[in-house]
C-alpha positions in Angstrom: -20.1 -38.0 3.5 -16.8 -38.3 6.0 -17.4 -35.6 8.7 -14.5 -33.5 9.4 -13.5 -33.2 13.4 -11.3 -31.4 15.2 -9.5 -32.9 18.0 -6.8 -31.9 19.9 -4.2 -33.1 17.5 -5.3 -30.9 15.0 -5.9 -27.7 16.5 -2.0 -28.1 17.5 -1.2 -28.8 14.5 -3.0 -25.5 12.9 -1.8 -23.7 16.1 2.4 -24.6 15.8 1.5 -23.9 11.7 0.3 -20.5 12.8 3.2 -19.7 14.8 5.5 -20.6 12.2 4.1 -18.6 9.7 3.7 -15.5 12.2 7.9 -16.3 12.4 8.8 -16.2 8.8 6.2 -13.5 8.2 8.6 -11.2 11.0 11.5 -12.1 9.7 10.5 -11.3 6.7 9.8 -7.9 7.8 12.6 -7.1 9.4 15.0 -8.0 6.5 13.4 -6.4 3.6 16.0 -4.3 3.8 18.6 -6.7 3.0 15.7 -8.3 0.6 15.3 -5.2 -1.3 18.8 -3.0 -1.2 19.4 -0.1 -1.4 17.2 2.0 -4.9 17.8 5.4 -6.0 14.3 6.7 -7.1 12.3 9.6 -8.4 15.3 11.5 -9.8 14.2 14.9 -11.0 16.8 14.9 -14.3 15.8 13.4 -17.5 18.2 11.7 -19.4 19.1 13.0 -22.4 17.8 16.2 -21.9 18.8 19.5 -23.3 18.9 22.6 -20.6 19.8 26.4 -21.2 20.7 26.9 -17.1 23.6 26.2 -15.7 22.4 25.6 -12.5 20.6 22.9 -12.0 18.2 21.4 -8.7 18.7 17.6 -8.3 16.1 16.0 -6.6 15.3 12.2 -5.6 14.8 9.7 -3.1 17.2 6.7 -2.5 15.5 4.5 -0.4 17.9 2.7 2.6 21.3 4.7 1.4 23.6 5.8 4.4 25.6 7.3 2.1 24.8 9.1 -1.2 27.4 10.9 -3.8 26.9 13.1 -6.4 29.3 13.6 -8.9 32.2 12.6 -6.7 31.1 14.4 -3.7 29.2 13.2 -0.9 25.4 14.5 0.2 23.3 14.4 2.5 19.8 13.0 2.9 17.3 12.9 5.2 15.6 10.0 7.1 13.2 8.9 4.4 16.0 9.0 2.2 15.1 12.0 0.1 18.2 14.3 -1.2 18.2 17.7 -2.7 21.1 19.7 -4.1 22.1 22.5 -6.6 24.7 21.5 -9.6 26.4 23.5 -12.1 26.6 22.7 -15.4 29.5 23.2 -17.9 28.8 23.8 -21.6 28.3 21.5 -23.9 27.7 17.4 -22.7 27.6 16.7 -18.9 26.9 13.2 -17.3 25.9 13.4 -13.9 26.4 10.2 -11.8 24.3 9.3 -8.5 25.6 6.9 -6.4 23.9 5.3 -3.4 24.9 2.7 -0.6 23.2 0.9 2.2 24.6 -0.2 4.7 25.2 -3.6 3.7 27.4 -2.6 1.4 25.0 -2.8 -1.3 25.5 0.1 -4.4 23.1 1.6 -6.9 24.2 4.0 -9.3 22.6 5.8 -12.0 23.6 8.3 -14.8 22.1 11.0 -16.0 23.0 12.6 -19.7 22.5 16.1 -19.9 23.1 18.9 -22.6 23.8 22.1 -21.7 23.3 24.6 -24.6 24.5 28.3 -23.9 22.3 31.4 -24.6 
């Protein structure tokens, strides 16, 4: 059997392999939010739902938006990204649309169906 040894050579080797990895690894990192974009998340609504309020609490999380609009009008979240407003309902079918942007100019959008049946 060859015995392995480690001579200088090697352990640079390993050592400038190492810091190269530690490098991609950070940028890595540091870009994930490029990587990843922007994701609207843990929406309270259900689609296709049926309600009997007319007032209705929208809750959610869009991860890395600067800028978040609901239903054509802009709201605010907080630094985590979570949102919470109030929305009224007209009866009969309503969409409700969620739209969220990072600041790369990435978008997410989603839409939510909901039926709002009168008492």
């Amino acid at each position: 059997m060859e015995k392995i040894l480690f001579n200088k050579k090697t352990i640079q080797i390993a050592g400038v392999s190492v810091f190269f990895l530690l490098i991609i690894a950070y940028a890595f990192f540091v870009s994930k939010d490029l990587i990843f974009g922007v994701k609207i998340r843990n929406v309270s609504l259900a689609d296709n739902a049926t309600v009997t309020e007319s007032i209705t609490k929208v809750t959610g999380n869009a991860k890395n938006a600067i800028k978040l609009v609901l239903d054509g009008r802009e709201i605010s979240v907080d630094q985590q990204g979570n949102f919470s407003e109030m929305i009224a309902l007209l009866p009969g079918y309503n969409i409700i649309d969620i739209r969220a942007q990072d600041k790369f100019g990435y978008v997410d959008e989603k839409n939510y169906k909901l039926m709002y049946l009168v008492k």
